[in-house]
C-alpha positions as CSV (number, residue, x, y, z in Angstrom):
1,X,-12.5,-2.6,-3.2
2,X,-16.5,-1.3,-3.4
3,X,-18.5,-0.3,-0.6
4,X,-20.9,-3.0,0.7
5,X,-24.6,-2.1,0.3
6,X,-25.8,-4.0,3.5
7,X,-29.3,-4.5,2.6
8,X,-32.2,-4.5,-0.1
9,X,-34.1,-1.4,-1.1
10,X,-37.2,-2.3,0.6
11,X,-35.3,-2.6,4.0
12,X,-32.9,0.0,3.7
13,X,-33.3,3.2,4.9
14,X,-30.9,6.4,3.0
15,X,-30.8,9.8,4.6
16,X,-29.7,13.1,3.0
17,X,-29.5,16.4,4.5
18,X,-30.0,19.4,2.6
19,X,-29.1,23.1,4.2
20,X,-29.6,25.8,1.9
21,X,-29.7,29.9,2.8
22,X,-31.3,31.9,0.5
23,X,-32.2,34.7,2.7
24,X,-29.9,37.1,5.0
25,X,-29.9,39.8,7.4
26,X,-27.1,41.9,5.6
27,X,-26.0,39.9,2.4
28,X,-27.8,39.6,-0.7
29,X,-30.6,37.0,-1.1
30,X,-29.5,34.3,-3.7
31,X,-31.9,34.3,-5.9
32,X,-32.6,31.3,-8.0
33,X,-31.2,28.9,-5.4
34,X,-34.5,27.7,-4.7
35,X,-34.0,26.0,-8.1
36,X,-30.9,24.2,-6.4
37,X,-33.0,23.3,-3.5
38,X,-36.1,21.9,-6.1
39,X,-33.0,20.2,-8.4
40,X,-31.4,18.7,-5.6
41,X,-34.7,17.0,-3.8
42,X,-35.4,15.4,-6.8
43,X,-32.1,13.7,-7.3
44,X,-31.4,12.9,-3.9
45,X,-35.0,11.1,-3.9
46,X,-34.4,9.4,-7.1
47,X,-31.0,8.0,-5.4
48,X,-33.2,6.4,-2.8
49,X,-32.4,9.3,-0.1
50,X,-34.9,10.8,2.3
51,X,-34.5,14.3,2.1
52,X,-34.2,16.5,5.3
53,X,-34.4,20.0,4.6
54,X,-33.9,23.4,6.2
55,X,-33.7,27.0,4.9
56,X,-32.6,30.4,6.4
57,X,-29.9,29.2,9.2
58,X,-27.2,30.9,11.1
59,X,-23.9,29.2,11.4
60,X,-24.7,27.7,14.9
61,X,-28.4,26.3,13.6
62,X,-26.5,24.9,10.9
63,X,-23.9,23.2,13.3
64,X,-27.4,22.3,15.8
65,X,-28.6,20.8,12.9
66,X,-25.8,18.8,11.4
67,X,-25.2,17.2,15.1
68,X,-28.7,16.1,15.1
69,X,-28.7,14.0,12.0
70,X,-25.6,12.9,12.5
71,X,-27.9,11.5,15.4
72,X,-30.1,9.9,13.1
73,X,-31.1,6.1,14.2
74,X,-32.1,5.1,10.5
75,X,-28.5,5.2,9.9
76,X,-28.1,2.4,11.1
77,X,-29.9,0.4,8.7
78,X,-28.3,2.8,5.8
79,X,-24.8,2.3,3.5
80,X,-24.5,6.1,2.9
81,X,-25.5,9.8,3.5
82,X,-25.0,12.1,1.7
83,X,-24.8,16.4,3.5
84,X,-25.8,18.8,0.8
85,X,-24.6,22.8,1.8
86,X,-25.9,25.8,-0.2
87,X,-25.2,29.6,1.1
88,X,-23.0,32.6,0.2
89,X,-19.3,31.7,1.2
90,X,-15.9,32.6,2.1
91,X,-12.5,31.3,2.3
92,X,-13.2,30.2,6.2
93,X,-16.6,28.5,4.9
94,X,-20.3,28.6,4.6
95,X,-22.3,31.7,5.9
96,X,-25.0,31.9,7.9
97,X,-27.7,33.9,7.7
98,X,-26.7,36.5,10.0
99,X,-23.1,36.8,8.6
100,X,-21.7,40.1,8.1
101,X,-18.3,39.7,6.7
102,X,-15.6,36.7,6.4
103,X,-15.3,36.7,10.3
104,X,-18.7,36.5,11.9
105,X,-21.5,33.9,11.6
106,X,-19.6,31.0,9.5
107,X,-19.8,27.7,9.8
108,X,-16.6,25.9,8.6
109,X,-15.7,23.2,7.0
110,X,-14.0,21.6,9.9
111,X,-17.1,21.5,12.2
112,X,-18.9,19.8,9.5
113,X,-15.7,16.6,9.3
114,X,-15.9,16.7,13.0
115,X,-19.7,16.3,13.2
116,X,-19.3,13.2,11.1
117,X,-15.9,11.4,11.1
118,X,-15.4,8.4,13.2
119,X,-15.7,10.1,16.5
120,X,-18.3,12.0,16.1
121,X,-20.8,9.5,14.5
122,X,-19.9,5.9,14.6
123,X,-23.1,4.8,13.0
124,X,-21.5,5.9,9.7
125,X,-18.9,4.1,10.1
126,X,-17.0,2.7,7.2
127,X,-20.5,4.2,5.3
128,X,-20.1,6.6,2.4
129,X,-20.4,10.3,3.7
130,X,-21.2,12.8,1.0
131,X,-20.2,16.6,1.1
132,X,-21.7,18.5,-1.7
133,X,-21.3,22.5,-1.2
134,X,-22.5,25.1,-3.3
135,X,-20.8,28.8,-2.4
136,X,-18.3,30.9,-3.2
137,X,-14.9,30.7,-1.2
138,X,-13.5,34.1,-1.8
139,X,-13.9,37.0,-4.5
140,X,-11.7,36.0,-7.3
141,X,-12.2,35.0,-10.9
142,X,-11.6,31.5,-11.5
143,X,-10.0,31.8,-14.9
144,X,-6.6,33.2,-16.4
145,X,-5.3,33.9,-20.0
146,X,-2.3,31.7,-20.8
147,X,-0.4,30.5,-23.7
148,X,-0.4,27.0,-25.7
149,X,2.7,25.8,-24.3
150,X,3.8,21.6,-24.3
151,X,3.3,20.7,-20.7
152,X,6.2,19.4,-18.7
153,X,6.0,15.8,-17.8
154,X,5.0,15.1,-14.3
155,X,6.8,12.3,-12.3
156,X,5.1,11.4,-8.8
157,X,7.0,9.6,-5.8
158,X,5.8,6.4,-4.8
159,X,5.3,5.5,-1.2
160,X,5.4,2.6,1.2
161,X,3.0,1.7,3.5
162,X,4.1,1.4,7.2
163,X,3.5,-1.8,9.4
164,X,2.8,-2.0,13.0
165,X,4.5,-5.5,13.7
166,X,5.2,-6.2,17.0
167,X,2.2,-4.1,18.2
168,X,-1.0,-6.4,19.6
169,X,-4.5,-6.0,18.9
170,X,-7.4,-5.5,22.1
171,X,-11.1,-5.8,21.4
172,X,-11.3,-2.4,20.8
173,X,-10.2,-1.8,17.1
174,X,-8.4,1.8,15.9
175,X,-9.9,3.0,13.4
176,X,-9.0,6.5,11.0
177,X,-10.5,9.3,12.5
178,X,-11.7,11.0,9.5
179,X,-12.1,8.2,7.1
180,X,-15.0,7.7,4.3
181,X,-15.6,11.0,3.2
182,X,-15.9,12.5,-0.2
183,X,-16.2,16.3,-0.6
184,X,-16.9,17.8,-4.1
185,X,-16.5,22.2,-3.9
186,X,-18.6,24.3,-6.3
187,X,-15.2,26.2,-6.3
188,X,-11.3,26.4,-5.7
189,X,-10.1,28.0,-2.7
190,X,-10.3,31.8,-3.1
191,X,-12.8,32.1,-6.5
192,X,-16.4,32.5,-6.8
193,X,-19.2,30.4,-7.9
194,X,-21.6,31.6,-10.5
195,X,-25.4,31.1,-10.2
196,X,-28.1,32.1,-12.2
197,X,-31.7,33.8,-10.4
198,X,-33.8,32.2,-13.2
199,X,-32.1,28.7,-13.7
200,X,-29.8,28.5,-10.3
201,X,-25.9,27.2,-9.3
202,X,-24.3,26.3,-12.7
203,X,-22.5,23.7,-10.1
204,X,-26.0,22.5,-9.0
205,X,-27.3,21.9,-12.7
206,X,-24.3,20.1,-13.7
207,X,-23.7,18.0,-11.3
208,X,-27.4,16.5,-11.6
209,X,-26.6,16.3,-14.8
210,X,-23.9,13.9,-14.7
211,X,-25.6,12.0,-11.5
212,X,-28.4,11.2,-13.6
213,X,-26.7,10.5,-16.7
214,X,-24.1,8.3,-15.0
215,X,-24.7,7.2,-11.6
216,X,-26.1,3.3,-12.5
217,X,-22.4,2.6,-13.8
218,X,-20.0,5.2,-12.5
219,X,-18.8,4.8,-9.1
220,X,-18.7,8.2,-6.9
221,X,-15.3,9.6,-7.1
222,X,-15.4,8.9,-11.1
223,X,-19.0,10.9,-11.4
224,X,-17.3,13.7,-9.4
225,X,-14.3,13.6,-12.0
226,X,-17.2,13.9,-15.0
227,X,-18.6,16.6,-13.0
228,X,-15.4,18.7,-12.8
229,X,-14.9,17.8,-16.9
230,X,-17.9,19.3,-17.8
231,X,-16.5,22.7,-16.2
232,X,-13.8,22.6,-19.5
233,X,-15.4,24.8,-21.8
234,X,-16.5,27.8,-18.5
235,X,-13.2,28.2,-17.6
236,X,-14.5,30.9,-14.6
237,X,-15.1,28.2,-12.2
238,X,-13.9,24.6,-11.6
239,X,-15.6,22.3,-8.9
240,X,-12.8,21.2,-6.7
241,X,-12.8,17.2,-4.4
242,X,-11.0,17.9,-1.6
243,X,-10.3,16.4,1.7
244,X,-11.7,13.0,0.1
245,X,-10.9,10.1,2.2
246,X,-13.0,7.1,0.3
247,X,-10.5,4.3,0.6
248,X,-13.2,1.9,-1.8
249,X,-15.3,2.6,-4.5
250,X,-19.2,3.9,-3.9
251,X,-21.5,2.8,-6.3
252,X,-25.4,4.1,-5.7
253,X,-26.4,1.3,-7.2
254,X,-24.0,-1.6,-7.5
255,X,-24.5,-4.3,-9.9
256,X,-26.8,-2.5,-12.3
């Protein structure tokens, strides 16, 4: 039920990616997100990741960029990586630096899964992959006036799990194609995310917050959840896990 850490600190070797545009050719720059980019270092480092970092890229150095880590021999002797994302946004995904509108220079979120699911980059395989992206995903507010009402109960359907009797097994094993993967959005689909030019992403500040504060005894999915809590009381944005795909628990420092 929890990801294996294969082997001892002094042996393993963690890699992070970290992608952040502050710069453009015909958006605004996004000031303050060299704060984000400082911020995240840090707590990547202090998780025991080796931090790769580039600034300023259009959406096909981006995709140049994520294909060549996802290259990376030293994953190999790693449990985990972890892809942080930082750049204006739209609904289609992340822009690059010589985006113009929703339609030209974006890097979406598809090339990223495809880079790194279990086609793409079997090295990771049955490893941890962790998507942290900071931008906005359209132009709407996140919040809306409502009424104190009782909410209705919810009742969920259960499923049942198929079988494949009959069906024999060769040396070559099937394996999900896009399996592992936890994704935590600065936003929901269609609303903005808020950053500051002095202090950076509110997304950015709280989610090292609540790694620090709780990743020695919270596994990742339940750090993500505290994350997304600590949105209650700025009800203009809410971080959103999507397309999440961990099928164990991942804890950064198991047995601590």
């Amino acid at each position: 039920q929890i990801y294996p850490i294969y082997l001892p600190a002094e042996r393993r070797t963690r890699r992070a990616l970290l992608i952040c545009n502050i710069e453009f050719e015909h958006l605004s720059m996004r000031h303050g997100a060299e704060k984000d980019v400082e911020g995240m270092t840090k707590l990547l480092e202090e998780l025991d990741y080796k931090v790769q970092i580039h600034l300023n890229l259009t959406s096909q150095e981006m995709a140049n960029i994520l294909k060549e880590f996802a290259h990376c021999k030293e994953h190999q002797n790693s449990d985990s990586t972890f892809l942080v994302l930082m750049s204006h946004g739209v609904r289609a995904g992340l822009c690059g630096t010589r985006s113009r509108d929703g339609d030209t220079d974006i890097l979406s979120l598809d090339t990223i899964y495809e880079t790194f699911n279990n086609k793409g980059c079997q090295v990771l395989l049955g490893k941890p992959k962790v998507l942290i992206i900071q931008a906005c995903r359209g132009e709407k507010d996140g919040s809306v006036l409502v009424r104190d009402i009782d909410s209705p109960k919810m009742t969920g359907a259960s499923s049942t799990p198929t079988t494949t009797a009959g069906l024999e097994s060769d040396a070559i094993r099937e394996v999900h194609l896009e399996s592992d993967f936890a994704c935590l959005y600065s936003s929901t689909p269609d609303t903005v995310a808020w950053r500051s030019p002095v202090t950076g992403s509110v997304f950015i500040q709280h989610l090292i917050e609540q790694f620090r504060n709780c990743s020695h005894n919270s596994h990742l999915r339940e750090i993500f959840r505290k994350v997304q809590y600590s949105f209650d009381q700025f009800p203009r944005q809410l971080p959103a896990e999507e397309r999440t795909t961990l099928i164990r628990k991942f804890y950064l420092f198991p047995g601590h």
